[in-house]
N, C-alpha and C positions, 0 to 999 in steps of 0.2 A: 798280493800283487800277481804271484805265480797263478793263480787260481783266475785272473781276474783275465791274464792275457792267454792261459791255453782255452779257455771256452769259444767255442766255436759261434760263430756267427747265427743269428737265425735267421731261417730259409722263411722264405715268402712262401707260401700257397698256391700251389700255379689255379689258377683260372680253370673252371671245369668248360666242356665243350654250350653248355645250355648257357652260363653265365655270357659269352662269346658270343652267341647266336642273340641273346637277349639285347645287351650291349650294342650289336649290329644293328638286329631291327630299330632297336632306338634311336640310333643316330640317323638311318633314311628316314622314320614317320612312320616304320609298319607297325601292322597290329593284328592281334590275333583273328583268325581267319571265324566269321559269326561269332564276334567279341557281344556282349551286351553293350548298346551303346547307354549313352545317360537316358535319363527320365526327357528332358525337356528335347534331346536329340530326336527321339523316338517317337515322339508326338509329331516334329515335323516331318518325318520321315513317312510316319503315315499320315501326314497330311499329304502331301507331296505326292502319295499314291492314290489319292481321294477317287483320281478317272479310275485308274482301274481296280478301285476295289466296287466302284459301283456297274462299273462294266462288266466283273466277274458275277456279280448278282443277277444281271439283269442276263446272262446267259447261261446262269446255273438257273433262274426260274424259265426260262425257253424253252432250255430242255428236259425241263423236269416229265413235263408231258407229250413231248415230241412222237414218240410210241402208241399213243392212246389218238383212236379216228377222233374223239370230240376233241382233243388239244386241251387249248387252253381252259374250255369248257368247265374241266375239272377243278380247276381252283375254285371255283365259286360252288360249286356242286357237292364235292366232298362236305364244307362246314355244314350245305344247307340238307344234306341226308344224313349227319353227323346229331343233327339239331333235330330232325324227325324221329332219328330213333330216342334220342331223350324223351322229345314229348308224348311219344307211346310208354315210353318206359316210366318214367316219372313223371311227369302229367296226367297221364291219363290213371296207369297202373297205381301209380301209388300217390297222387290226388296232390304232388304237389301244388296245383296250377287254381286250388281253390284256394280265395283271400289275397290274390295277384294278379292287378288288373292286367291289361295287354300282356297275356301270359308270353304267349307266340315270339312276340318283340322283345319282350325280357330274357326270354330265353336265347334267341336267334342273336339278340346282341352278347348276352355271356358265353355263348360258343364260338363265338367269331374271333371275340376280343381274346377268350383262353386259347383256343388255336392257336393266334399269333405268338403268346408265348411261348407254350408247347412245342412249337415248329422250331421256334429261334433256339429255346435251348436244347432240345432232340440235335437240330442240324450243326451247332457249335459243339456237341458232345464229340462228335468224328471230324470236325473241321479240319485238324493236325491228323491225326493217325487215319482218316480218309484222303490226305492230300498229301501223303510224304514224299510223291514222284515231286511235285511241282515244290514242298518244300525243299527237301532235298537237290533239286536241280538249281533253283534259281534263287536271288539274294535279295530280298526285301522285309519287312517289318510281318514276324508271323501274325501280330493283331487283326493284321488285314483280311484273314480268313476267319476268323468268328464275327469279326462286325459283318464283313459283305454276308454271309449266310441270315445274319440278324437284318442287313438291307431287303436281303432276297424275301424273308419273311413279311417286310414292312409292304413290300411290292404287293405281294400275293393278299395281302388284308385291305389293300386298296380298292383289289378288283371286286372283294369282298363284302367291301361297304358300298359298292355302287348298287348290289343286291340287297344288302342289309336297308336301305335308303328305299328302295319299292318294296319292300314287306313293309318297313314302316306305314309309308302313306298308304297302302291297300290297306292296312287293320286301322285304319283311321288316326293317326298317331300323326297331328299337325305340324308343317314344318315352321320353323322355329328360328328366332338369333341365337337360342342357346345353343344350337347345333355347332356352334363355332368354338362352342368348348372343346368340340372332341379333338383339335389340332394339338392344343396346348397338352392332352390326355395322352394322343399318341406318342409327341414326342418326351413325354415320360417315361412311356409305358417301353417306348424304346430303349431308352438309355437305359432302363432296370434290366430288359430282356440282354441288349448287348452285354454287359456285366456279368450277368448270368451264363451267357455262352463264354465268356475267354475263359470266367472261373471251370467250368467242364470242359472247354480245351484244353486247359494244362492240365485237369485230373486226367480227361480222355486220354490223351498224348501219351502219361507215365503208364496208364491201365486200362487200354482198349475194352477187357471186359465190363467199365461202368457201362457204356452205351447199352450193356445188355439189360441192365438192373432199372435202366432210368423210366423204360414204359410203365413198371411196377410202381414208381417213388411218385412220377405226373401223375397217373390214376388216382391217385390216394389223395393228391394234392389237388384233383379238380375236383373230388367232391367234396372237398371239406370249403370250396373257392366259393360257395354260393351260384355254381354257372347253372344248375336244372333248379335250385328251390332260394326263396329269399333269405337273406340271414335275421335280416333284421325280424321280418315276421316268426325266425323258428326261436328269436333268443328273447323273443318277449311272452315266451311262453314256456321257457325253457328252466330247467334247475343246476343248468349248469354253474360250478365254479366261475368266480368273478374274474380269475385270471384266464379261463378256458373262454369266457367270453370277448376279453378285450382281444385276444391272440386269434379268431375268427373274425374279429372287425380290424384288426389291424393287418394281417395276411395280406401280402402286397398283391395278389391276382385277383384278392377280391375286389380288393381298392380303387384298383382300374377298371374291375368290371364294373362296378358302381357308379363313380364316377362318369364311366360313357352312359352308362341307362342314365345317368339324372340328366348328363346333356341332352340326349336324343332322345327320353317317353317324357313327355308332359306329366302320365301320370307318378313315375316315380318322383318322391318329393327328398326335399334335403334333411327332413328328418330320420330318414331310412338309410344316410349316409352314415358313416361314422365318427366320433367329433376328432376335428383337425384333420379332416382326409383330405386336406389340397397339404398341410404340414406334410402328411404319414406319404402322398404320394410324391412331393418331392424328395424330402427324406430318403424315401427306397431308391431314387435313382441315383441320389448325388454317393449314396453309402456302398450300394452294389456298382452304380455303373463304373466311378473313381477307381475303386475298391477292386473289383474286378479287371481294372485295366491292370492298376500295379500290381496287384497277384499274378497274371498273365504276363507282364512285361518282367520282370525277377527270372523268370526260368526261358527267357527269350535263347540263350545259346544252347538249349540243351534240347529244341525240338528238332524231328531227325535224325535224330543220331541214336546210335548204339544200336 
Protein backbone atom coordinates (compact mmCIF):
# COMPACT_ATOMS: atom_id res chain seq x y z
CA UNK A 1 0.00 0.00 0.00
CA UNK A 2 3.14 2.14 0.85
CA UNK A 3 4.36 1.47 -2.45
CA UNK A 4 1.19 2.01 -4.05
CA UNK A 5 0.64 5.80 -2.56
CA UNK A 6 4.43 7.06 -2.79
CA UNK A 7 4.48 6.60 -6.82
CA UNK A 8 4.08 9.60 -8.35
CA UNK A 9 1.70 10.45 -10.71
CA UNK A 10 2.26 10.18 -14.53
CA UNK A 11 3.01 13.26 -16.40
CA UNK A 12 1.26 13.76 -19.78
CA UNK A 13 3.36 14.59 -22.73
CA UNK A 14 3.28 18.14 -23.48
CA UNK A 15 2.23 18.63 -27.05
CA UNK A 16 5.31 19.47 -29.53
CA UNK A 17 5.10 22.96 -31.42
CA UNK A 18 4.18 20.97 -35.08
CA UNK A 19 1.33 18.83 -33.28
CA UNK A 20 -0.09 22.65 -32.21
CA UNK A 21 0.34 24.05 -35.55
CA UNK A 22 -1.33 20.91 -37.06
CA UNK A 23 -4.13 20.83 -34.74
CA UNK A 24 -4.72 24.66 -35.57
CA UNK A 25 -4.67 24.35 -39.28
CA UNK A 26 -7.27 21.70 -38.81
CA UNK A 27 -9.67 23.34 -36.93
CA UNK A 28 -9.81 26.66 -39.57
CA UNK A 29 -9.72 24.13 -42.94
CA UNK A 30 -6.00 24.85 -44.02
CA UNK A 31 -3.91 22.82 -45.77
CA UNK A 32 -0.79 22.19 -47.03
CA UNK A 33 0.44 25.02 -49.25
CA UNK A 34 0.77 22.69 -53.24
CA UNK A 35 -0.94 19.71 -51.16
CA UNK A 36 -1.64 16.98 -53.92
CA UNK A 37 -5.15 17.37 -54.20
CA UNK A 38 -7.48 14.00 -55.06
CA UNK A 39 -7.55 12.32 -58.43
CA UNK A 40 -11.13 13.35 -59.21
CA UNK A 41 -10.30 17.03 -57.70
CA UNK A 42 -7.69 17.49 -60.24
CA UNK A 43 -9.50 16.51 -63.24
CA UNK A 44 -11.80 19.32 -62.39
CA UNK A 45 -9.34 21.51 -61.78
CA UNK A 46 -8.00 21.24 -64.92
CA UNK A 47 -10.97 21.14 -66.40
CA UNK A 48 -11.74 24.46 -65.07
CA UNK A 49 -8.47 25.82 -66.65
CA UNK A 50 -9.63 24.30 -70.20
CA UNK A 51 -9.38 28.50 -71.65
CA UNK A 52 -6.36 28.87 -70.53
CA UNK A 53 -4.59 25.88 -71.10
CA UNK A 54 -5.61 26.34 -74.75
CA UNK A 55 -4.84 29.84 -74.71
CA UNK A 56 -1.37 29.18 -73.60
CA UNK A 57 -1.09 26.81 -76.68
CA UNK A 58 -2.30 28.82 -78.99
CA UNK A 59 0.40 31.71 -78.03
CA UNK A 60 3.18 29.42 -77.37
CA UNK A 61 2.57 28.38 -81.18
CA UNK A 62 2.54 32.36 -82.18
CA UNK A 63 5.52 32.66 -81.04
CA UNK A 64 7.13 30.05 -81.93
CA UNK A 65 8.01 31.77 -85.28
CA UNK A 66 7.60 35.27 -84.36
CA UNK A 67 11.48 35.83 -85.31
CA UNK A 68 11.57 34.14 -88.54
CA UNK A 69 10.30 37.04 -91.91
CA UNK A 70 8.08 33.81 -93.38
CA UNK A 71 6.18 33.40 -89.77
CA UNK A 72 3.93 31.10 -89.61
CA UNK A 73 5.15 29.86 -92.97
CA UNK A 74 7.27 27.59 -91.16
CA UNK A 75 5.01 25.18 -89.65
CA UNK A 76 3.96 23.76 -92.77
CA UNK A 77 7.57 24.14 -94.38
CA UNK A 78 9.80 22.38 -91.98
CA UNK A 79 7.58 18.72 -92.17
CA UNK A 80 7.44 19.41 -95.90
CA UNK A 81 11.54 19.86 -96.32
CA UNK A 82 11.70 17.30 -93.47
CA UNK A 83 9.87 14.87 -96.03
CA UNK A 84 12.21 15.89 -99.12
CA UNK A 85 15.11 15.13 -97.44
CA UNK A 86 13.86 11.42 -96.73
CA UNK A 87 12.82 11.08 -100.06
CA UNK A 88 16.31 11.73 -101.51
CA UNK A 89 17.62 9.89 -98.83
CA UNK A 90 15.60 6.71 -98.69
CA UNK A 91 13.53 6.88 -101.76
CA UNK A 92 15.52 7.61 -104.10
CA UNK A 93 19.10 6.61 -102.25
CA UNK A 94 18.33 3.43 -101.01
CA UNK A 95 15.05 2.46 -103.24
CA UNK A 96 12.73 2.35 -100.56
CA UNK A 97 9.88 3.95 -102.81
CA UNK A 98 9.91 0.85 -105.20
CA UNK A 99 6.67 -1.63 -104.59
CA UNK A 100 4.76 1.52 -102.86
CA UNK A 101 2.26 3.13 -104.69
CA UNK A 102 1.75 7.06 -104.18
CA UNK A 103 5.16 7.00 -102.57
CA UNK A 104 5.25 10.89 -102.07
CA UNK A 105 1.82 10.74 -100.06
CA UNK A 106 2.94 7.77 -98.12
CA UNK A 107 5.60 9.24 -97.12
CA UNK A 108 4.51 13.09 -96.62
CA UNK A 109 1.57 11.65 -94.62
CA UNK A 110 4.14 9.40 -92.13
CA UNK A 111 6.30 12.49 -91.60
CA UNK A 112 3.57 14.69 -90.68
CA UNK A 113 1.72 12.34 -88.50
CA UNK A 114 5.45 11.46 -86.68
CA UNK A 115 6.22 15.01 -86.34
CA UNK A 116 3.18 15.61 -84.42
CA UNK A 117 4.36 13.10 -81.88
CA UNK A 118 7.75 14.00 -81.84
CA UNK A 119 6.90 17.58 -81.21
CA UNK A 120 4.41 16.78 -78.47
CA UNK A 121 6.73 14.69 -76.55
CA UNK A 122 10.13 16.82 -77.31
CA UNK A 123 7.89 19.96 -75.99
CA UNK A 124 6.45 17.96 -72.76
CA UNK A 125 9.96 16.68 -72.00
CA UNK A 126 10.78 20.69 -70.75
CA UNK A 127 7.31 21.63 -70.07
CA UNK A 128 8.16 21.66 -65.96
CA UNK A 129 11.88 22.44 -65.94
CA UNK A 130 11.17 25.04 -69.02
CA UNK A 131 8.47 26.76 -67.18
CA UNK A 132 9.51 26.76 -63.25
CA UNK A 133 9.07 30.90 -63.30
CA UNK A 134 5.45 30.46 -64.13
CA UNK A 135 5.24 27.06 -62.18
CA UNK A 136 6.71 28.38 -59.34
CA UNK A 137 4.96 31.91 -59.28
CA UNK A 138 1.40 30.96 -59.83
CA UNK A 139 -1.03 28.02 -58.48
CA UNK A 140 -2.75 25.77 -60.87
CA UNK A 141 -2.88 22.14 -61.90
CA UNK A 142 0.99 21.39 -63.30
CA UNK A 143 -0.99 18.82 -66.15
CA UNK A 144 -1.89 21.82 -67.82
CA UNK A 145 1.50 22.49 -69.30
CA UNK A 146 2.23 19.17 -70.94
CA UNK A 147 -1.34 18.89 -72.37
CA UNK A 148 -1.29 22.65 -73.67
CA UNK A 149 2.29 21.88 -75.34
CA UNK A 150 0.48 18.43 -76.77
CA UNK A 151 -2.70 21.28 -77.90
CA UNK A 152 0.13 23.46 -79.40
CA UNK A 153 1.26 20.40 -81.29
CA UNK A 154 -2.33 19.27 -82.44
CA UNK A 155 -2.52 23.15 -83.82
CA UNK A 156 0.53 23.17 -85.66
CA UNK A 157 -0.56 19.48 -87.62
CA UNK A 158 -3.63 21.18 -88.64
CA UNK A 159 -2.05 23.79 -90.61
CA UNK A 160 -0.06 20.85 -91.75
CA UNK A 161 -2.69 18.71 -93.06
CA UNK A 162 -4.18 21.74 -94.93
CA UNK A 163 -0.79 21.09 -97.04
CA UNK A 164 -0.74 17.47 -96.70
CA UNK A 165 -4.62 17.63 -98.39
CA UNK A 166 -2.99 19.52 -101.87
CA UNK A 167 -0.01 17.12 -102.21
CA UNK A 168 -2.69 14.49 -102.01
CA UNK A 169 -5.02 15.75 -104.80
CA UNK A 170 -1.97 16.96 -106.97
CA UNK A 171 -0.43 13.18 -106.95
CA UNK A 172 -3.75 12.04 -107.96
CA UNK A 173 -4.99 10.50 -104.53
CA UNK A 174 -9.12 11.01 -104.85
CA UNK A 175 -10.84 12.69 -102.19
CA UNK A 176 -12.77 10.47 -100.34
CA UNK A 177 -15.60 9.73 -97.09
CA UNK A 178 -12.79 7.79 -95.75
CA UNK A 179 -11.15 11.02 -95.06
CA UNK A 180 -13.22 11.42 -92.04
CA UNK A 181 -11.43 8.61 -90.38
CA UNK A 182 -8.64 10.77 -89.74
CA UNK A 183 -10.65 12.86 -86.89
CA UNK A 184 -11.36 9.86 -84.86
CA UNK A 185 -7.25 8.90 -85.61
CA UNK A 186 -6.21 12.25 -84.37
CA UNK A 187 -7.92 12.35 -81.40
CA UNK A 188 -6.25 9.05 -80.49
CA UNK A 189 -3.12 9.84 -81.63
CA UNK A 190 -3.62 12.79 -79.27
CA UNK A 191 -4.49 11.31 -76.17
CA UNK A 192 -1.30 8.71 -76.59
CA UNK A 193 0.87 11.73 -77.43
CA UNK A 194 -0.49 13.71 -74.33
CA UNK A 195 0.29 10.68 -72.11
CA UNK A 196 3.54 10.51 -73.32
CA UNK A 197 4.42 14.21 -72.52
CA UNK A 198 3.24 14.39 -68.72
CA UNK A 199 5.06 10.84 -68.54
CA UNK A 200 8.48 12.94 -69.52
CA UNK A 201 7.33 15.97 -67.70
CA UNK A 202 7.61 14.35 -64.38
CA UNK A 203 11.06 12.39 -65.65
CA UNK A 204 11.99 15.88 -67.19
CA UNK A 205 11.18 17.91 -63.98
CA UNK A 206 13.44 15.18 -61.62
CA UNK A 207 16.25 15.26 -64.54
CA UNK A 208 16.42 18.10 -67.04
CA UNK A 209 19.37 16.17 -68.60
CA UNK A 210 16.64 13.46 -70.26
CA UNK A 211 15.71 16.27 -72.71
CA UNK A 212 19.22 15.89 -73.78
CA UNK A 213 19.01 12.07 -74.66
CA UNK A 214 15.46 12.06 -76.12
CA UNK A 215 16.62 13.41 -79.96
CA UNK A 216 18.75 10.12 -79.77
CA UNK A 217 15.67 7.64 -78.33
CA UNK A 218 12.84 9.62 -81.26
CA UNK A 219 15.56 8.99 -84.02
CA UNK A 220 15.74 5.37 -83.38
CA UNK A 221 12.15 5.29 -82.78
CA UNK A 222 11.21 6.82 -86.27
CA UNK A 223 12.91 4.57 -88.12
CA UNK A 224 11.82 1.54 -86.85
CA UNK A 225 7.80 3.64 -87.13
CA UNK A 226 7.59 2.60 -90.86
CA UNK A 227 7.59 6.78 -91.68
CA UNK A 228 10.28 6.57 -95.01
CA UNK A 229 9.62 2.65 -95.94
CA UNK A 230 6.31 0.21 -95.63
CA UNK A 231 6.28 -2.43 -92.86
CA UNK A 232 4.08 -4.40 -94.05
CA UNK A 233 6.01 -4.68 -97.49
CA UNK A 234 9.55 -5.21 -95.53
CA UNK A 235 8.02 -8.04 -93.06
CA UNK A 236 6.56 -10.04 -95.79
CA UNK A 237 9.83 -10.52 -96.98
CA UNK A 238 11.52 -10.57 -93.99
CA UNK A 239 13.27 -13.44 -91.43
CA UNK A 240 12.52 -11.82 -88.69
CA UNK A 241 11.63 -13.45 -85.37
CA UNK A 242 7.71 -13.75 -84.82
CA UNK A 243 7.72 -11.61 -81.78
CA UNK A 244 10.19 -8.94 -83.62
CA UNK A 245 7.49 -8.83 -86.05
CA UNK A 246 4.20 -8.41 -84.00
CA UNK A 247 6.39 -5.46 -81.82
CA UNK A 248 6.85 -3.55 -85.51
CA UNK A 249 3.13 -3.87 -86.31
CA UNK A 250 2.11 -3.17 -83.05
CA UNK A 251 4.43 -0.02 -82.18
CA UNK A 252 1.98 2.66 -81.43
CA UNK A 253 3.59 5.61 -84.13
CA UNK A 254 3.31 3.17 -86.47
CA UNK A 255 -0.35 2.35 -85.84
CA UNK A 256 -1.20 5.86 -86.24
CA UNK A 257 0.71 6.41 -89.15
CA UNK A 258 -1.18 3.59 -90.84
CA UNK A 259 -4.13 4.12 -89.86
CA UNK A 260 -4.16 7.88 -91.46
CA UNK A 261 -2.49 6.39 -94.82
CA UNK A 262 -5.50 3.81 -95.03
CA UNK A 263 -7.91 6.93 -94.33
CA UNK A 264 -6.42 9.33 -96.80
CA UNK A 265 -4.44 7.05 -100.04
CA UNK A 266 -7.09 4.96 -101.71
CA UNK A 267 -4.29 3.02 -102.53
CA UNK A 268 -3.18 1.74 -99.12
CA UNK A 269 -5.53 -1.20 -98.37
CA UNK A 270 -6.47 -2.72 -95.00
CA UNK A 271 -4.61 -5.62 -95.55
CA UNK A 272 -1.29 -3.70 -95.05
CA UNK A 273 -2.82 -2.58 -91.53
CA UNK A 274 -2.06 -4.67 -88.72
CA UNK A 275 -4.72 -7.12 -87.27
CA UNK A 276 -6.78 -5.25 -84.56
CA UNK A 277 -5.21 -1.84 -85.29
CA UNK A 278 -8.54 0.25 -84.38
CA UNK A 279 -8.14 -2.48 -80.73
CA UNK A 280 -4.05 -1.67 -80.65
CA UNK A 281 -4.80 2.13 -81.48
CA UNK A 282 -7.30 2.57 -78.88
CA UNK A 283 -5.59 0.53 -76.47
CA UNK A 284 -2.30 2.85 -76.73
CA UNK A 285 -4.29 5.83 -75.84
CA UNK A 286 -6.61 4.66 -72.98
CA UNK A 287 -3.06 2.79 -71.38
CA UNK A 288 -0.56 5.79 -71.99
CA UNK A 289 -2.91 8.63 -72.11
CA UNK A 290 -4.94 7.39 -68.28
CA UNK A 291 -1.59 6.09 -67.48
CA UNK A 292 0.38 8.96 -68.04
CA UNK A 293 -2.01 11.49 -66.39
CA UNK A 294 -1.82 9.37 -62.98
CA UNK A 295 1.83 9.00 -63.22
CA UNK A 296 2.08 12.84 -63.77
CA UNK A 297 -0.63 13.76 -61.22
CA UNK A 298 1.22 11.41 -58.05
CA UNK A 299 4.28 13.82 -58.07
CA UNK A 300 1.87 16.99 -58.55
CA UNK A 301 3.58 18.72 -55.12
CA UNK A 302 6.90 18.19 -55.86
CA UNK A 303 7.18 20.27 -59.16
CA UNK A 304 9.28 23.42 -58.51
CA UNK A 305 10.62 22.92 -55.76
CA UNK A 306 14.08 22.09 -54.41
Amino acid sequence: MSQVLNTPPPTATPASPADDAAALAARYGLTVSGARPSLPAYVRELWARRHFITAFATAKLTSQYSQAKLGQVWQVMTPLLNAAVYYFIFGVLLGTKHGVPDYIPFLVTGVFIWTFTQSSIMAGTRAISGSLGLVRALHFPRAALPVSYAIQQLQQLLFSMAALVVILLCFGVPLSVSWLLAVPVLMLQFTFNAGVAMIMARMGAKTPDIAQLMPFILRTWMYVSGVMWSIDKVLSHSSLPRWAMVALESNPAAVYIDLMRFSLIDSFHAHQLPHHVWALAVGWALVVGVGGFIYFWKAEETYGRG
